[in-house]
N, C-alpha and C positions, 0 to 999 in steps of 0.2 A: 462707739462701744460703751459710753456712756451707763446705760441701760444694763448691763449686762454684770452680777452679782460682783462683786471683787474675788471671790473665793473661785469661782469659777474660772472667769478671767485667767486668773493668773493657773488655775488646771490648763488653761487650753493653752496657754503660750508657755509653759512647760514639756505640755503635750508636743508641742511644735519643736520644741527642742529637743529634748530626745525623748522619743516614741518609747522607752519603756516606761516612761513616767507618767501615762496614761494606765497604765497598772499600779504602778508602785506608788503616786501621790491617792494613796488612800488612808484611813485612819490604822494605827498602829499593829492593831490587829485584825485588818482588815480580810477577807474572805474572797478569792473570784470565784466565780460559780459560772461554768462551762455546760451548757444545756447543749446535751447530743452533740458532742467534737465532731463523730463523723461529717454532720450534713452541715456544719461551721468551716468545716476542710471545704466538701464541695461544692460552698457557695462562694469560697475565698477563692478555690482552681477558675472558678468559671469567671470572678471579677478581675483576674489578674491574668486571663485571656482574654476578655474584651477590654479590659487597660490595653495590653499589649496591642490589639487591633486598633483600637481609639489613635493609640501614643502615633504607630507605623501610618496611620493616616493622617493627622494633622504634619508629621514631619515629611513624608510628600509633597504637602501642600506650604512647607516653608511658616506653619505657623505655630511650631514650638523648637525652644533651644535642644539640639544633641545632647544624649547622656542625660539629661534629668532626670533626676530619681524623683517619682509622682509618689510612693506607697511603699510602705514596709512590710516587709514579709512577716505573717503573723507570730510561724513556728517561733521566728527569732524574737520575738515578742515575748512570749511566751518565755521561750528560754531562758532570754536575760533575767526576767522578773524573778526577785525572791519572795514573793508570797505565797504562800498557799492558796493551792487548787484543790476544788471539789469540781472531779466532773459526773455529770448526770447522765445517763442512758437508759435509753427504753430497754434494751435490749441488753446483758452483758456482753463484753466484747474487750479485746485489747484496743489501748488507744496509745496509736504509734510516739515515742518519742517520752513516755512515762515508765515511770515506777512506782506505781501508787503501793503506799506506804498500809493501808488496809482497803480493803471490799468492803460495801455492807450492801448486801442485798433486802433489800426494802419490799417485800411481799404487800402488796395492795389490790384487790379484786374489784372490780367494777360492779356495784350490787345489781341484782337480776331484777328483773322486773317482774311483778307479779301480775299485772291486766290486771285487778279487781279479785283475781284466784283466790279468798282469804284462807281454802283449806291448803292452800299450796304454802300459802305464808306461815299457816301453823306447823305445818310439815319441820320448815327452816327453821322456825324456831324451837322448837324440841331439839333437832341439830343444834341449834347455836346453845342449849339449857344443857344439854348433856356436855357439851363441850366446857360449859361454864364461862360463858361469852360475857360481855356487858353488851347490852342492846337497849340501840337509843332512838325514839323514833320522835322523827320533828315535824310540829304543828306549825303553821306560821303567827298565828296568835292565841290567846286563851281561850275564845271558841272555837278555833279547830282543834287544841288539844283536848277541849273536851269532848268534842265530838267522834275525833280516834278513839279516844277511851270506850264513848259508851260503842261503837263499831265493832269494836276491840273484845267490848263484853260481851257483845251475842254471840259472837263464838267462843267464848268459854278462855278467852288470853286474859292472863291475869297482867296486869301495868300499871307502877306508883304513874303520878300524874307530877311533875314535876317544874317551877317555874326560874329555877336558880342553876344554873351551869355549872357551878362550884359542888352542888352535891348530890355528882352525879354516882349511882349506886353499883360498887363491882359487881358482876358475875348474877345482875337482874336486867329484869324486861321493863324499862322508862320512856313515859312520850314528857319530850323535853321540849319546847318553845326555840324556836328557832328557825334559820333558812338556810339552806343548800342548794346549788344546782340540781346535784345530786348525790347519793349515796354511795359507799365503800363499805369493804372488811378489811380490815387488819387480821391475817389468821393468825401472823407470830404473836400478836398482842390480845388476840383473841377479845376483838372491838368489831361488834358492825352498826352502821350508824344508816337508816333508813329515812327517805322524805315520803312524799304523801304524791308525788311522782311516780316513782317507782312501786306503791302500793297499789293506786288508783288509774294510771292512764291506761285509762281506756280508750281505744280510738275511734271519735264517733264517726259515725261511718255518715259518709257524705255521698251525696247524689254522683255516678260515677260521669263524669268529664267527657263527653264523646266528642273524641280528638278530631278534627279535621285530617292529620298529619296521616299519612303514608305509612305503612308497614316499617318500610326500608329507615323512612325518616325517623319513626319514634325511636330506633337503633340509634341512629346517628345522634342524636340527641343526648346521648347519656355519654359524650365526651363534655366531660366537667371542667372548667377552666379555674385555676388559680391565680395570686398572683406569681408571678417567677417564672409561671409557662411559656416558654416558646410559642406566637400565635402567626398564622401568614393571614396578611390582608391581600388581599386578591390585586390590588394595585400595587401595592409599598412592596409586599414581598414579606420574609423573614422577621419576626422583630422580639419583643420580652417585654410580656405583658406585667402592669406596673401597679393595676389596679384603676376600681373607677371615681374619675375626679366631678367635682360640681363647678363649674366655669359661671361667671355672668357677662355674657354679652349682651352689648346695647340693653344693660336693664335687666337683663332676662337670665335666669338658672335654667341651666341643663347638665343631662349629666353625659360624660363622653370615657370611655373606655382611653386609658393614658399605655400608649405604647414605644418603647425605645429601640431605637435604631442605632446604627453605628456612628461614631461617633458623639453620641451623648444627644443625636438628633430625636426629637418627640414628633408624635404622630397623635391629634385627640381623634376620637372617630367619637360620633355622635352616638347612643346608642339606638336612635331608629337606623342605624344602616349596620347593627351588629350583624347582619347575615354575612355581610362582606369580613367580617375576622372569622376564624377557625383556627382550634388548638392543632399545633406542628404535632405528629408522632409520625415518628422515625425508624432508623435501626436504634436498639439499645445502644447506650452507651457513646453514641456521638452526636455530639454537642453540634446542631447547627449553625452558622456562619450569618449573622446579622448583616444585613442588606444598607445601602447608603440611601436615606432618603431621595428622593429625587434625580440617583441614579441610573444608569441604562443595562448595571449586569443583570438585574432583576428581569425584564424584558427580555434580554436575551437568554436567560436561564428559561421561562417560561416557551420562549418559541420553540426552546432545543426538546421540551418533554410533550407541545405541543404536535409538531411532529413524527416523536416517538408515538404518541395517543394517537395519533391516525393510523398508525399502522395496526396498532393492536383493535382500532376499531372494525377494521376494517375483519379481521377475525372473528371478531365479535357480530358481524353482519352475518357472516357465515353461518355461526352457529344459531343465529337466531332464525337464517333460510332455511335451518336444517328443521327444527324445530318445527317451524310453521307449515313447511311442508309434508312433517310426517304425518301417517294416517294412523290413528287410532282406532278404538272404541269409542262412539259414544253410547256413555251408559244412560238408562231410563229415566225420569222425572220418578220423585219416590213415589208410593205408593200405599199403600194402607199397612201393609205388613211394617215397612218402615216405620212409619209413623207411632205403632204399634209398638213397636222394639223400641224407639227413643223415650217414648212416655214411661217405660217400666223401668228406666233410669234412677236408681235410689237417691240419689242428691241431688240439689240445685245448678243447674248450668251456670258459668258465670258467665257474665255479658262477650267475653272474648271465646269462650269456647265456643257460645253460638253463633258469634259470629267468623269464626274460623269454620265452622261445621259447613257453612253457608257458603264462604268462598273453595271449600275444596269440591263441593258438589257441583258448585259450577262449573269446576275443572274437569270433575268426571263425565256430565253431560255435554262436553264439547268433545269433535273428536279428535280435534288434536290432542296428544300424550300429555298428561300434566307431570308436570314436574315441582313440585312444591314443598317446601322448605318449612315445618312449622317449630316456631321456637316459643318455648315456655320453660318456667321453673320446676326444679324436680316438684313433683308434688302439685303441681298445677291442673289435672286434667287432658295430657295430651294422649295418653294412651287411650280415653273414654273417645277424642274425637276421632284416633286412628280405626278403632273397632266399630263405629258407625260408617267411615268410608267402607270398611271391609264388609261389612253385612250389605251395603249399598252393591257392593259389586258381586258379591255372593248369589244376591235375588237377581242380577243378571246370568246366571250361569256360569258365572267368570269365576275364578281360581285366583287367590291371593294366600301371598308368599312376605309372611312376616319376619323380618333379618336382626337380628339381637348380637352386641357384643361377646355373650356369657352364656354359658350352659345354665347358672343358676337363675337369669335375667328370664333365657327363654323356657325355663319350670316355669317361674312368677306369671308369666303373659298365659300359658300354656292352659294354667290354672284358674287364672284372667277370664277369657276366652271359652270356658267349659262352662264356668258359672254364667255368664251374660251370655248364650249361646243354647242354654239348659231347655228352653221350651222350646228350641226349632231344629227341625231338620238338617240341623248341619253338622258333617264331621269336622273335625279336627286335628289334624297330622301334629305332630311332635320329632324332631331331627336333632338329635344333640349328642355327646355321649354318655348323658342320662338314660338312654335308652337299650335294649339290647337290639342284637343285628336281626333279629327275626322281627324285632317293631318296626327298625326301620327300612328293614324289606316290604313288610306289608303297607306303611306309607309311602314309599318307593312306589309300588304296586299301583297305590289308590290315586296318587298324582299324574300316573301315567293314565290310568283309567276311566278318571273326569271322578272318584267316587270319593275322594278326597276332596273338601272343599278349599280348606286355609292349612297352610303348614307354616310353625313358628320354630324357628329352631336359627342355630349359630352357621357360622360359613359354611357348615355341614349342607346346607341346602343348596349350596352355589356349586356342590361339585359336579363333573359332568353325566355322572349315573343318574342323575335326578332329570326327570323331565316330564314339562307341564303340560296336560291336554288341553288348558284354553287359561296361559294365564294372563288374568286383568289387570292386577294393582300388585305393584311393591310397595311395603316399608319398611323402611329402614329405619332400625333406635342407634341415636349416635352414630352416625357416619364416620366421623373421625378417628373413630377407635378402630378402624377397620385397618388391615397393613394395606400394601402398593398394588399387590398379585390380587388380593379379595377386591378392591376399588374395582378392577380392570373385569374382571369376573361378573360384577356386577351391572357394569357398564354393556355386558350382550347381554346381560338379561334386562336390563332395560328397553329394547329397541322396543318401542311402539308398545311399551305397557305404561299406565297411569304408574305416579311414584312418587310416593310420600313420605319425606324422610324427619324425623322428630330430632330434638336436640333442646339442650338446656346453655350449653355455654358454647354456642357456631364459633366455628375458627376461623381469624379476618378475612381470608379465600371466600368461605361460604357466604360468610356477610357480605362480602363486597359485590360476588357475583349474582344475590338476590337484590341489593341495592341497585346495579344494572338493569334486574330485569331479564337475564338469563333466568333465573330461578324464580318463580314466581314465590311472595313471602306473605306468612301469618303468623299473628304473634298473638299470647296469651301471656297480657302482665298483670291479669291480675286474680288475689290467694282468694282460694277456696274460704267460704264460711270459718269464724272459729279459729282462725288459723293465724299462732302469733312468732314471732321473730326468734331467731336461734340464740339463747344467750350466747356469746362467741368468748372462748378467754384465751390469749398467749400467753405462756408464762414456761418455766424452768420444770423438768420433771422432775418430780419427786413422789414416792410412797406415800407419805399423807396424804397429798392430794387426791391420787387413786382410790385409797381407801374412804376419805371422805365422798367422794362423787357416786363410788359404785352405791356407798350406803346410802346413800340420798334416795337417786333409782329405786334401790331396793324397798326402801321403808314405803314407796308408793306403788309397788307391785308392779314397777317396770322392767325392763331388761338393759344392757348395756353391749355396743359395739367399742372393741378396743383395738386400734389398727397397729400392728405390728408386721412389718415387712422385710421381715430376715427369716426366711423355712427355715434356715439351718437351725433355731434355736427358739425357734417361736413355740414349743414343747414347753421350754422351761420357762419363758415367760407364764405360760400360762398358769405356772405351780406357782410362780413367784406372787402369782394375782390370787389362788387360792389361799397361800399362805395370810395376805396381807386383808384379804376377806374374807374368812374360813365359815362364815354361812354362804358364802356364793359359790353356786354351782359351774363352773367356769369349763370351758369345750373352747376346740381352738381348730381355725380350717386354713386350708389355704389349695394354690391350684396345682401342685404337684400330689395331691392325695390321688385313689381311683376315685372311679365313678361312684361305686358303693361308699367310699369312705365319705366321702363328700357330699352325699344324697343324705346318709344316715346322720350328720354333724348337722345339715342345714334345716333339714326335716324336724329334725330334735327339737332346735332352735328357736323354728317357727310354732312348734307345738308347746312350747313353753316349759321344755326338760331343763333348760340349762337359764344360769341369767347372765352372765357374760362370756361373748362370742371374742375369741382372743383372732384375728384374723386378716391373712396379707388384704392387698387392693381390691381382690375379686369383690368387695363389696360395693365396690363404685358404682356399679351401673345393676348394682344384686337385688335382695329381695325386699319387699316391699314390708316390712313390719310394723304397724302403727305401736305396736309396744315398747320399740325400742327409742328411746328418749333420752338417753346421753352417749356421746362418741370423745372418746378419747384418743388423741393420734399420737403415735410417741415415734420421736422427729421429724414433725412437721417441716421442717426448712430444708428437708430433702427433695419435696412432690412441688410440682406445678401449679399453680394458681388456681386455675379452670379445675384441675384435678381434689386442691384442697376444698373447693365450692360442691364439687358432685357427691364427696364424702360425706360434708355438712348435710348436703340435701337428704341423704339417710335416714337422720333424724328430724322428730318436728313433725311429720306426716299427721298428726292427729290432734286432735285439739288442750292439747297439755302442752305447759310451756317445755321445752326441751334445750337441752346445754351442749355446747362442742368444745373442747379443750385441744387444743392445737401447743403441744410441748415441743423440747426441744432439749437437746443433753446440756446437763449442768456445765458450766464453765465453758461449755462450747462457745468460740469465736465465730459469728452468726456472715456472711458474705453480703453484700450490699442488696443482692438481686433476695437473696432469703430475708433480706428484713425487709423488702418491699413487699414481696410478697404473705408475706405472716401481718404487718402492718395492715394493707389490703382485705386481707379476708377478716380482721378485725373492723374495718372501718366498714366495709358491706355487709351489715347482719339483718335490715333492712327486707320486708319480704319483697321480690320482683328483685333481684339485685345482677342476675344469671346475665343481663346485659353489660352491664356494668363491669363486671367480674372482665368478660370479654373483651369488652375494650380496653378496661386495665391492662390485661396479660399481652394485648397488642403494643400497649406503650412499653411496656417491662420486656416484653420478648424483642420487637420490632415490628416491621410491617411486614414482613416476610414476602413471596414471589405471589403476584398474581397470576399472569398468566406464562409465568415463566421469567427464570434469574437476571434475563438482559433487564426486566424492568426494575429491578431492584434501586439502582442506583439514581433511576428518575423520580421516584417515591419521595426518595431522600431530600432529595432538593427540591423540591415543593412542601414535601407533606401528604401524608394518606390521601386526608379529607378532600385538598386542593385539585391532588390528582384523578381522584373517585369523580370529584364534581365536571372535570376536563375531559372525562373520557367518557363518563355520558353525556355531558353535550354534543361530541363527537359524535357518537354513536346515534343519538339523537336527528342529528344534521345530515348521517348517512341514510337512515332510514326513511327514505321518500313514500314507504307504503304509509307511515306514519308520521308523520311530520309536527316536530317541536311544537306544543302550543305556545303562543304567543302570550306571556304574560300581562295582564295590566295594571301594572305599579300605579298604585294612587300614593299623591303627596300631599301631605299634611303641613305644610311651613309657617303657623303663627307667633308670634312674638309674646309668649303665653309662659308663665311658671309651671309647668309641667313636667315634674321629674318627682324622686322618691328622695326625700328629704336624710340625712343620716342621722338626723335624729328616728324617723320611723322605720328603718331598715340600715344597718348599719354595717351588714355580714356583704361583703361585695358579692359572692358566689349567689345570696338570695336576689341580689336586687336582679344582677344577669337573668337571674332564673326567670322572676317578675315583668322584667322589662320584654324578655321573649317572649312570654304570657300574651302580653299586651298585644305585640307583635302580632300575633298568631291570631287575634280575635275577629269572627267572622260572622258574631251574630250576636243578640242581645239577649238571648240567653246567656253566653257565653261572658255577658259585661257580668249579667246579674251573678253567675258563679263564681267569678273570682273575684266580685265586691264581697260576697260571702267568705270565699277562703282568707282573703287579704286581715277582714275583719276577725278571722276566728284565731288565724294565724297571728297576728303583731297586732291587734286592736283598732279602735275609731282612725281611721286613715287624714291625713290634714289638709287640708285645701288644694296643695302641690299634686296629689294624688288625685281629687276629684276632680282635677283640672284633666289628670289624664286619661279616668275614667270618661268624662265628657269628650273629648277627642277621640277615644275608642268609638266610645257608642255612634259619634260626627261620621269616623270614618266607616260605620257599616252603615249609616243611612246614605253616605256620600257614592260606596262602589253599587249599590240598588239603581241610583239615579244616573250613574254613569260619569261620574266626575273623573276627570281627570289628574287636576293638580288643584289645591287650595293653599294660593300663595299670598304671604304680606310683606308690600314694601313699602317702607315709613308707613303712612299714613291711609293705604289703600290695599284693599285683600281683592285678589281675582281667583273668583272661580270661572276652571276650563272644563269645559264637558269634550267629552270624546267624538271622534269626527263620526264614528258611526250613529253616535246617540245624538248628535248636532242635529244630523237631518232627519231625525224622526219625533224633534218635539215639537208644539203647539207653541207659536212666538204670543198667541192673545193668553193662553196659562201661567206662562213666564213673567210676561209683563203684568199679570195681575198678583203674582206673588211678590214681586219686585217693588210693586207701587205701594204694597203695605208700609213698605219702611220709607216709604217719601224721596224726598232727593240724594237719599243715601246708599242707592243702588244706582248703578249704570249700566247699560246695555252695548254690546259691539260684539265682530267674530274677530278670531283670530287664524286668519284661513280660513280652513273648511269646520275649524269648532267656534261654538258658540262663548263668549266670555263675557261675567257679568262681574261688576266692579263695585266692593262694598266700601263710601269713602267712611274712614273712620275719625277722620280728626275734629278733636273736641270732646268725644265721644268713650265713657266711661268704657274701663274692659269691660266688665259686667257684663252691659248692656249688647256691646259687639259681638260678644262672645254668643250670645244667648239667639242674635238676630243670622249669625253665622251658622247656627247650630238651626234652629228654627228654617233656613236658607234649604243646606242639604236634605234634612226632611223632606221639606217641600218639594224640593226636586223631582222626585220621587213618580209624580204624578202628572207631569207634565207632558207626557208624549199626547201624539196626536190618536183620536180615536179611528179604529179602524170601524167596517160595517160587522164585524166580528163582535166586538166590545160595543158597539151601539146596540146589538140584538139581546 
């Protein structure tokens, strides 16, 4: 103990003596500062149940005394102590077992970002000038502040240039020398402080990534791991991920994912074998039960759900016989009129819309029934690729039946529909109770008489007076929203029609059952041109704020949606919003008005009568306004997750930055699941985030039934992810028409510094992210791209990293040549070629690639594969590395000629 300060010292064996003295030996007037009690409580409940689990299992085992008190309970920590407490919360909230003696609610904004927008920044600053702000903008040295300045002066912003922190000028516009992450407002203090981040980032757009990965998988992928997460490894079972650690064995750095088990037992898993860990989600709210390393219940838990998974596979076999042997339509190969209609598309496709466009046409030209599932972000493009299938099936004669949550939703599509539709001979029905009954008699009529070609309308179209003379294709916008009787309704009109159902935020049902392969899936992740991120804010409601945000909007000739979801009194809100902005023209709707009322409020709205629409939910899935550019929700911690993301998606549609404020009542005591979820839609502002959102609301909600409540309880005890992956291999294993491919894992095993240093990536969550990257690469393109991102992203990479760029690239010359395994022990590296590539190379090619490097290559089989042996000893890495590398290459080329490749 030597080593160890005297001051200290003697803290810790005080501390040891009595546990309040690790509070109270601090200096006289010492201060503790409690950051977030809540989640300080539910990290303490969950260490003082796996104590409890630890303690109960070594005293089984006879190897700790009875009764020992291991920990002290915090509260009483706490309690004894006489110091003063400051505690800190995101959120306001009671914190059980206090009496705070004053509140200060500390108003702090997150500065907006402006993309390079400089007339948006003057916008704000007129805001901040009228207000009489001090605004302070940071250069990082003397030539970027003067370079802000002269920026600054082509648009006509006046700013002292300032190099002294001390004199700094109240209630003016100063670029000041300094560094930030980033910027804030203080509104009470009326202070906002800007970087050259928040002005400037721009995001250069980069060549887009063409993923190998699956539909189903790039979903699955946006389960994020931290540390503290629950993760199951496929072998170990259960455990709590610890974070990742850099080991050196025999010499060598790697880096290994650190996972703990019960009883204080570790688990390192390599991170070339991170497929085998996956993040636990569960039912909310329970805590899963950590597994004994090396134990047998884990085995037996996995047999008890494997079992279960057969039987539900075997349902699953079912519906996929049902499927394959229904008989559809197949629709035409397009044709010129298509062609035709796609070109006169006002905007740029983006690379997933066309290629979604692409997989559902295939669907349609087959004739079994499609069934396809397309997920994209509000605002993304999915409605442009639903009205190309429908014109598709149109020029066949066919009848399509467009399904909308909302009478306002199916105006929007209606209106949609009539404009892209305008030069061709096609009618277009309308079914809502926007309508009167003489229109939708005469649509009633034209559906029945083949002279209707597409009707969009709400359930109204599922009822039994409606009937189709030849219909082709459903789709369906948001499935979800539909109730149990509509589902079931929709389900015979399905039988033997094409059916395409859209969605922005799939419920884990949906998702799991396109990850299967019941559903066939395509995804659009990525934003239109122009198109930049939602500023997101939570915070406390109040009247300033209101009034500040509407005039914001306002001063730039926008509009504002203000979500209020109480009819009884959403009238007066709405006066209360005139009064506090009495230049704004303010109208207010919701879905108990009539048809009329509600036609003539939304009509207004989009025609530009009113600028703020005071308005229950019906806007969630409503109308499509690019004018409307800030949403205010006033009590957010009431709505759903998925629900609070489709509100967001409202705004933003256009290429203006756009703002959401998600409130919530002053003084209000916020519930655990509401501060997740208001947390969440602040940490998703991100465009493409609609996946993400989803699988969030899956961990916060649960996993809910897949194919029924008996499985509930098997989910549990694996995990979503574990169970999804189990029940398609099953399903896999049943289906003899198609039979599992046979994967072929190549192994890379050198005795090589190859990992990501913490000096050059230090964030655990990036390096996972990185090291999956790695994972994933399949081609040499693919090196060159994410030597690009690597370097744009964290800078010149260090030798550790090139080592594993070089193994990348080793292993896509190595699966071309048909390697097997490339392994080093001591002093010798074997490469094994595969038995099928054994017998089809040329032994005179091999032996002459071999011979280049002298007596430092050997030849032999092993079995039926061929293996050749690199001795290394003596021998510099460098040079091994480079002759290993140079090896796989070469491989490449060695098969035997056929009279095919001799001609």
């Amino acid at each position: 103990m030597g080593n160890i300060p005297d001051k200290i010292f003697k803290y810790l064996s005080l501390a040891y003596e009595d546990p309040a003295s690790l509070i109270d030996y601090l200096p006289v007037n010492g201060l503790v500062f409690l950051d977030e009690i809540s989640r300080i409580q539910e990290i303490n409940d969950s260490l003082e149940k796996e104590e409890a689990g630890w303690y109960t299992d070594l005293l089984s085992q006879g190897q700790i005394i009875h009764d020992i008190k291991l920990a002290h309970p915090m509260q009483e920590l706490i309690m004894k102590s006489s110091r003063p407490f400051v505690y800190l919360s995101l959120f306001l909230r009671h914190v059980p077992h206090t009496n705070p003696q004053n509140i200060l609610n500390f108003a702090s904004k997150q500065m907006q970002n402006f993309h390079g927008q400089m007339n948006v920044f003057k916008a704000e600053l007129e805001r901040w000038k009228k207000g009489k702000y001090t605004v302070v903008i940071l250069g990082q040295d003397e030539e970027r502040v003067k370079k802000l300045h002269s920026v600054l002066a082509d648009y006509d912003i006046e700013a002292a240039e300032l190099f002294n922190a001390d004199s700094i000028l109240p209630g003016k516009v100063q670029i000041l020398r300094g560094s930030l992450n980033s910027g804030f407002e203080l509104p009470m203090q009326k202070f906002s402080i800007i970087t050259e981040t928040e002005l400037f980032n721009k995001k250069s757009k980069k060549s887009i990534r063409r993923q190998k990965l699956s539909n189903a998988e790039r979903i699955k992928s946006y389960s994020e791991l931290k540390i503290g997460d629950y993760v199951v490894h496929v072998n170990h079972g259960i455990g709590k991920y610890l974070g990742i650690e850099t080991l050196t064995i025999n010499g060598v750095h790697k880096d290994y994912l650190n996972i703990r088990y019960q009883a204080d037992d570790k688990l390192y898993v390599p991170v070339d074998q991170i497929d085998l860990v996956q993040k636990y989600v569960g039912s909310e709210g329970k805590e899963p039960k950590l597994y004994k390393l090396g134990g047998t219940e884990w085995k037996r838990v996995k047999s008890k759900v494997q079992s279960s998974v057969e039987n539900i596979a075997d349902d699953l076999i079912k519906l996929y016989a049902e499927r394959e042997a229904a008989k559809g339509y197949a629709f035409s190969p397009d044709g010129d009129m298509q062609r035709e209609f796609e070109t006169s598309f006002a905007y740029n496709e983006t690379e997933d819309q066309l290629r979604s466009i692409v997989e559902i046409k295939k669907d349609m030209e087959r004739e079994r029934p499609m069934d396809r599932l397309l997920c994209g972000d509000v605002g993304y493009g999915k409605t442009e690729v639903a009205i190309r299938a429908a014109f598709k099936a149109i020029m066949d004669g066919k009848q399509v039946a467009f399904l909308v949550p909302t009478t306002i939703l199916a105006q929007q599509h209606y209106e949609t529909l009539r404009e892209r539709f305008q030069d061709y001979p096609i009618s277009i029905g309308h079914m809502s109770r926007f309508r009167t009954k003489k229109q939708q008699t005469e649509t009633i009529k034209g559906l029945k008489a083949g002279t209707v070609d597409i009707v969009v309308g709400t359930h109204r179209i599922l009822s039994k007076d409606i009937v189709y003379r030849d219909l082709g294709l459903l789709i369906i916008d948001e499935e979800q929203r539909f109730g149990v009787t509509h589902k079931e309704k929709i389900k015979r009109l399905k039988t033997n029609v094409d059916v395409l159902t859209l969605t922005a935020t799939p419920i884990p049902r949906t998702l799991h059952m396109s990850m299967l392969g019941v559903r066939d899936l395509s995804v659009i992740e990525t934003p239109p041109e122009n198109r930049f991120p939602i500023q997101t804010y939570v915070m406390e409601y109040n009247g300033s704020l209101v009034t500040e945000a509407i005039e914001r909007e306002l001063a730039r000739g926008g509009q504002v949606y203000f979500l209020y979801n109480r009819v009884e009194d959403i009238a007066r809100k709405a006066e209360e919003i005139s009064m506090l902005v009495p230049d704004a023209r303010v109208t207010y709707a919701h879905g108990q008005m009539t048809e009329q009322e509600l036609e003539a409020v939304m009509f207004g709205f989009l025609e530009g009568e009113y600028d703020v629409l005071v308005s229950t939910t019906i806007i969630e899935t409503g109308v499509d306004i690019p004018n409307v550019n800030t949403l205010i929700v006033n009590e957010a911690d009431r709505m759903g997750l998925s629900q609070l993301y489709q509100l967001r998606g409202r705004v933003g549609r256009s290429n203006r930055v756009a703002y959401a404020f998600f409130t919530y009542r002053k003084d209000k005591v916020l519930t655990e699941v509401a501060e997740k979820r208001l947390q969440s839609i602040k940490e998703f502002t991100e465009l493409g985030s609609g996946f993400k959102i989803a699988m969030r609301d899956l961990s916060i909600r649960g996993a809910g039934n897949i194919l029924g409540a008996q499985q509930h309880g098997f989910i549990d005890s694996v995990g979503f992810d574990l169970y999804s992956q189990m029940l398609k291999e099953a399903v896999d294993a049943k289906r003899n028409d198609q039979p599992a491919e046979e994967k072929n894992t190549l192994e890379i095993d050198v005795e090589v510094d190859a990992y990501i240093p913490d000096a050059y990536i230090m964030d655990g969550h990036q390096k996972i992210e990185m090291y999956k990257r790695f994972r994933g690469i399949a081609s040499l393109e693919e090196v060159e791209e994410l030597q690009d991102e690597m370097i744009d992203r964290f800078g010149e990479y260090p030798e550790e990293v090139s080592y594993l760029f070089m193994i990348a690239e080793m292993k896509v010359y190595a699966e071309k040549a048909g390697i097997e395994s490339i392994k080093q022990l001591k002093q010798e590296i074997s490469i094994l070629l595969r038995e099928k590539v054994s017998s089809d190379v040329d032994g005179q090619k091999v032996f002459e690639l071999g011979s280049k490097y002298g007596r430092m290559v050997g030849f032999g089989m092993d079995g039926n594969r061929m293996k050749l042996v690199l001795h290394i000893k003596g021998v510099e890495q460098s040079k091994w590395l480079n002759i290993l590398f140079e090896m796989a290459k070469g491989l490449q080329y060695v098969k035997k000629e056929t009279q095919a490749t001799k001609n």
